[in-house]
N, C-alpha and C positions, 0 to 999 in steps of 0.2 A: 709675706702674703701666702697664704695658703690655696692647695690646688681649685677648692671649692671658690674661696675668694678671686680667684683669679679666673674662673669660670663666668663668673659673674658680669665682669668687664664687658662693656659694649665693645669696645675693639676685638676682645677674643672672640666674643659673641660672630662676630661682623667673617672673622676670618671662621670661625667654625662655622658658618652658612655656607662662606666659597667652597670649603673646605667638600662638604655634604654634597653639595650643588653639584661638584666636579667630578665628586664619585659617581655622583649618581647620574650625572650626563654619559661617562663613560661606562656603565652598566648598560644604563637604554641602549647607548648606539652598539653596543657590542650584539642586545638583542635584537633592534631592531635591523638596524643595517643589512647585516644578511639576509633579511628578510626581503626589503628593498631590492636587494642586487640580486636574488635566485634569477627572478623572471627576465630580469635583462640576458643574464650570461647564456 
């Protein structure tokens, strides 16, 4: 199977959304959060 083919798969599919998801949860919070916490501290 090749990379393209194997791209294709609803299961890689599946995990390359968690995948994206995760990253990009941890980008937000990296930007948001600080933001959140200035006015409390």
């Amino acid at each position: 199977m090749t990379g393209a083919e194997n791209m294709m798969d609803p299961f890689n599919i599946g995990l390359y959304a968690i995948e994206v998801g995760l990253v990009g949860a941890v980008i937000y919070a990296m930007a948001v959060l600080p933001a959140l916490f200035k006015p409390m501290v």
